[in-house]
N, CA and C atoms as a LAMMPS dump frame, in Angstrom:
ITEM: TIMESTEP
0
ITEM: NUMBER OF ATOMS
240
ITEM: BOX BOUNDS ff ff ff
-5.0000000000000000e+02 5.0000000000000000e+02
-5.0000000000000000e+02 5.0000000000000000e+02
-5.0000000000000000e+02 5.0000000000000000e+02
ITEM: ATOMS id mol type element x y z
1 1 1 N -33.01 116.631 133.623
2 1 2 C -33.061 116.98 135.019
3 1 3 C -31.674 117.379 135.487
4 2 1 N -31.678 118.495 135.956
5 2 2 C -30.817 118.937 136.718
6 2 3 C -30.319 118.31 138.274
7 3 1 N -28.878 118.182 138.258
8 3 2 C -28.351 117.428 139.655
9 3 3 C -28.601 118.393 140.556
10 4 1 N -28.313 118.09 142.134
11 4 2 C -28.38 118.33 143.201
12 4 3 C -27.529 118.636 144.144
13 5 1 N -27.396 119.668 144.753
14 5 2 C -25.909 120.203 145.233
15 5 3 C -26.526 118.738 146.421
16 6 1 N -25.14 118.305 146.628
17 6 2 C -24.477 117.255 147.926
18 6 3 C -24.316 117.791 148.936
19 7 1 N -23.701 118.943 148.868
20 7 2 C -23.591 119.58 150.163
21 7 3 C -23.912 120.887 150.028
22 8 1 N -24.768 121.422 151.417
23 8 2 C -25.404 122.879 151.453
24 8 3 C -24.26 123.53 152.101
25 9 1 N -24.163 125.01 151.476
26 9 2 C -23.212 126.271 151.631
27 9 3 C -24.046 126.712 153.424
28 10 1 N -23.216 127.166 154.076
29 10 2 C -23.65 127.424 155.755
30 10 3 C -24.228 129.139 155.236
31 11 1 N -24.981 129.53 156.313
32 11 2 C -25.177 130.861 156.009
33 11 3 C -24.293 132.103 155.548
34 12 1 N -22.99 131.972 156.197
35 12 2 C -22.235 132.956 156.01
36 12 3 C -21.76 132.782 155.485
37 13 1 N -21.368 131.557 154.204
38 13 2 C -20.653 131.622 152.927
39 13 3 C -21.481 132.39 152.196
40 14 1 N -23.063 132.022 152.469
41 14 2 C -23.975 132.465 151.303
42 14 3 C -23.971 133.587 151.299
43 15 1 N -23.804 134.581 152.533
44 15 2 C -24.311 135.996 152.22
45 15 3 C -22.789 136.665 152.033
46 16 1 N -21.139 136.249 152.513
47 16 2 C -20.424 136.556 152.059
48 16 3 C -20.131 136.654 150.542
49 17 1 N -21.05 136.27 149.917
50 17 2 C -20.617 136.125 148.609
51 17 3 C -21.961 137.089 147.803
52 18 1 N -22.381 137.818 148.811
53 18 2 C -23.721 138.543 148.552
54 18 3 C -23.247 140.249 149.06
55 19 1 N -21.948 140.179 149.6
56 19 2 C -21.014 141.382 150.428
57 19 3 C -21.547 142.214 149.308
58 20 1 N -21.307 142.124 148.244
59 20 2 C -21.291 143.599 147.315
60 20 3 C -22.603 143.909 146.351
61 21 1 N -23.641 143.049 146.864
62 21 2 C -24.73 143.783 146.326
63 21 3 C -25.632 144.722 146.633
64 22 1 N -24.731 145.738 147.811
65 22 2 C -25.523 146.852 148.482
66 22 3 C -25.691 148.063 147.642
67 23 1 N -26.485 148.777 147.535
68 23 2 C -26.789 149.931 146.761
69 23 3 C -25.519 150.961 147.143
70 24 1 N -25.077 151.328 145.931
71 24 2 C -24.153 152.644 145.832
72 24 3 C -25.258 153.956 145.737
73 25 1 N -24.444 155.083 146.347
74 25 2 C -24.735 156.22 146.567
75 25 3 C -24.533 157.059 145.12
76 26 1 N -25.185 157.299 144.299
77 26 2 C -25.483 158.014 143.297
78 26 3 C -24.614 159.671 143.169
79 27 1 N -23.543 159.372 142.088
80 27 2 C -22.813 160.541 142.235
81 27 3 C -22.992 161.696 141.516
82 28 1 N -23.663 162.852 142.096
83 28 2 C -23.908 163.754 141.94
84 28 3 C -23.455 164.919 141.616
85 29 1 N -23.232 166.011 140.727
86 29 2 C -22.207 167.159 140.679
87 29 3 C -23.061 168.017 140.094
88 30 1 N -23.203 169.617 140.719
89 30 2 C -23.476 170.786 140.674
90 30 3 C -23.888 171.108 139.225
91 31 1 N -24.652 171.488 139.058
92 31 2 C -24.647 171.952 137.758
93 31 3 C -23.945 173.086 137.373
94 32 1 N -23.004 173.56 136.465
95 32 2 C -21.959 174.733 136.021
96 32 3 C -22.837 176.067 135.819
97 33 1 N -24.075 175.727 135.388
98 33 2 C -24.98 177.476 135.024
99 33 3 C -26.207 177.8 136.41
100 34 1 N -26.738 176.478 137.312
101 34 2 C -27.775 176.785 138.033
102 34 3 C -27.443 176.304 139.579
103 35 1 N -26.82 175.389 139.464
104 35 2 C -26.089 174.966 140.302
105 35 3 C -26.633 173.683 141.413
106 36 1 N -28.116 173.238 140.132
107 36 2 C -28.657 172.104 140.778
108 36 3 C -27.55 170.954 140.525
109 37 1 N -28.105 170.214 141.431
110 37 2 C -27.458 168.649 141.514
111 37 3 C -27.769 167.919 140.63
112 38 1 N -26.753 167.503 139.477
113 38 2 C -27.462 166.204 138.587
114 38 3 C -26.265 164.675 138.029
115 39 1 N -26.805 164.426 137.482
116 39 2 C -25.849 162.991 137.474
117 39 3 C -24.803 163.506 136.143
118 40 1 N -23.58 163.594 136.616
119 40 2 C -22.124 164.216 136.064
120 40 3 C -22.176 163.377 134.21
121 41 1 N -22.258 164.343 133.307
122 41 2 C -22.311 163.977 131.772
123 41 3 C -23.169 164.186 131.237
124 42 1 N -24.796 164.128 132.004
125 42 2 C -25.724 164.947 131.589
126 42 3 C -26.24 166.7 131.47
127 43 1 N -27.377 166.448 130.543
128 43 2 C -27.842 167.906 130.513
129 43 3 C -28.334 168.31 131.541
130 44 1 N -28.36 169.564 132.095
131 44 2 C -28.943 169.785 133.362
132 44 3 C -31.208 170.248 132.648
133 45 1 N -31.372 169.133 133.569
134 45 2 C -33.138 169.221 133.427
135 45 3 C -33.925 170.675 133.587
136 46 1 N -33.149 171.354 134.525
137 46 2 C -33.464 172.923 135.29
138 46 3 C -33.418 173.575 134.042
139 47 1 N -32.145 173.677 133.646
140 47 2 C -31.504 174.907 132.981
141 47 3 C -31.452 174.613 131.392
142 48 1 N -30.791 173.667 131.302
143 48 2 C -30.768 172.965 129.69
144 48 3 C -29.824 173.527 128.966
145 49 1 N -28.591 173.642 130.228
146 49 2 C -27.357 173.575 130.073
147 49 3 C -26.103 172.429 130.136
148 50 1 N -25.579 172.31 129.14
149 50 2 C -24.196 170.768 129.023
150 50 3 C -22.749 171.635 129.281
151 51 1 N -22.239 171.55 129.555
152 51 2 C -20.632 171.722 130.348
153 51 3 C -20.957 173.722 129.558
154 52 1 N -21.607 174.28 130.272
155 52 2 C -21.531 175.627 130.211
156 52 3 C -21.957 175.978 128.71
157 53 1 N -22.831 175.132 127.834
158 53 2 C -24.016 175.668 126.992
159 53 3 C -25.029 175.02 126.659
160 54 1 N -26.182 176.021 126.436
161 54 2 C -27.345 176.115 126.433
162 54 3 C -27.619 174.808 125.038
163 55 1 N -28.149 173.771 125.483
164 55 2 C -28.908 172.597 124.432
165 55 3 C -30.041 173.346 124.262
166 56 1 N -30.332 173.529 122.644
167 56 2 C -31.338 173.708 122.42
168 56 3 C -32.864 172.894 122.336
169 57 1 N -32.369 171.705 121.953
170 57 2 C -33.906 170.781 121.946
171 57 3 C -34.127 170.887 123.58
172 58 1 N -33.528 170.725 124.579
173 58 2 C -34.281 170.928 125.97
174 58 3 C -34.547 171.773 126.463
175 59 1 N -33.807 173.076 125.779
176 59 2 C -34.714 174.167 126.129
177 59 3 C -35.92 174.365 125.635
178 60 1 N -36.402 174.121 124.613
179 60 2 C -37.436 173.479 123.885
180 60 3 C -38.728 172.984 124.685
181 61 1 N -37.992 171.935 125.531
182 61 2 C -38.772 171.163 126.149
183 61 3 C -39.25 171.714 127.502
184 62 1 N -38.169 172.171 127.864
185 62 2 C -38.818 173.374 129.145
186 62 3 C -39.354 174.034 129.292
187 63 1 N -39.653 175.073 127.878
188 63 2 C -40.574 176.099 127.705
189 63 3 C -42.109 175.287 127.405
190 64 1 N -42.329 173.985 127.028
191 64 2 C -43.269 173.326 126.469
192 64 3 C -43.655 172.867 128.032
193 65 1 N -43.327 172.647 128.921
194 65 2 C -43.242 171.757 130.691
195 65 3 C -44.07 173.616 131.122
196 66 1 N -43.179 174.316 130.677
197 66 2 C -43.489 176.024 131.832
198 66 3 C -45.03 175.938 131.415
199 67 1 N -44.926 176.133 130.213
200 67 2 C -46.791 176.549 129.335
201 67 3 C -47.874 175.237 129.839
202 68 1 N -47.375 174.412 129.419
203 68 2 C -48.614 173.41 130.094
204 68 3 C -48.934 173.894 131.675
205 69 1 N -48.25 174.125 132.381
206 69 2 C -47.999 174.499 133.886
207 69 3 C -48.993 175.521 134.467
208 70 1 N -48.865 176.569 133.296
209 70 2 C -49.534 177.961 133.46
210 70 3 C -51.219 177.652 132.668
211 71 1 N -50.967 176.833 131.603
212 71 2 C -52.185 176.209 130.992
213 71 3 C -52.985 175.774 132.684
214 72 1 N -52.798 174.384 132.88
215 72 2 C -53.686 173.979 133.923
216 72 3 C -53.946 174.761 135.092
217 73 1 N -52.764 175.769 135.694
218 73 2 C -53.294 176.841 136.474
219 73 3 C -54.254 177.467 135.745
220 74 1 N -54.377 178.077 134.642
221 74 2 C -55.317 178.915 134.365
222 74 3 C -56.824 178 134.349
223 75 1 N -56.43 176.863 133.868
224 75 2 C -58.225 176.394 134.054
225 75 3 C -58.233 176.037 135.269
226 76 1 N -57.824 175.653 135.926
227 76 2 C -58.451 175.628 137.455
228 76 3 C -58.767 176.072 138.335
229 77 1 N -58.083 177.488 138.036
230 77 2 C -58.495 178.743 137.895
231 77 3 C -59.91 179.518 137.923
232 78 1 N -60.571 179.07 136.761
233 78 2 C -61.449 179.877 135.809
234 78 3 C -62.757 178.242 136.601
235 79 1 N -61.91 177.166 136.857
236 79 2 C -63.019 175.949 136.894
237 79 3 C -63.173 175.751 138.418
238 80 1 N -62.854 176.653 139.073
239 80 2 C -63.277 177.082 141.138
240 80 3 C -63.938 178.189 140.933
């Protein structure tokens, strides 16, 4: 069994010591080829560009995201 605090902390010790668990603002920077916003070190998701060239496996993956896209337009399409 665990002891028992003796004496209780007043409110404003408790949440002073809670000062820095507010959410930070997520830092964002331009992308170099499209010029969306993305989180600075990554590939850009849009373009599937890294510090001014083209990654190939995500371009990959983008063209595979476009076709499914045009896939379900076309049957829903053809299925109204």
């Amino acid at each position: 069994m665990g002891g028992t605090p003796t004496r209780h902390h007043t409110h404003s010790r408790r949440n002073k010591g809670r000062s820095h668990f507010a959410l930070k603002q997520k830092n964002l920077t331009p992308c170099s080829n499209c010029g969306a916003l993305i989180k600075p070190n990554t590939t850009c998701p849009n373009c599937g560009f890294y510090k001014g060239k083209p990654q190939a496996k995500i371009l990959k993956k983008i063209e595979r995201v476009e076709q499914r896209k045009k896939e379900k337009s076309k049957t829903r399409a053809q299925g109204k």
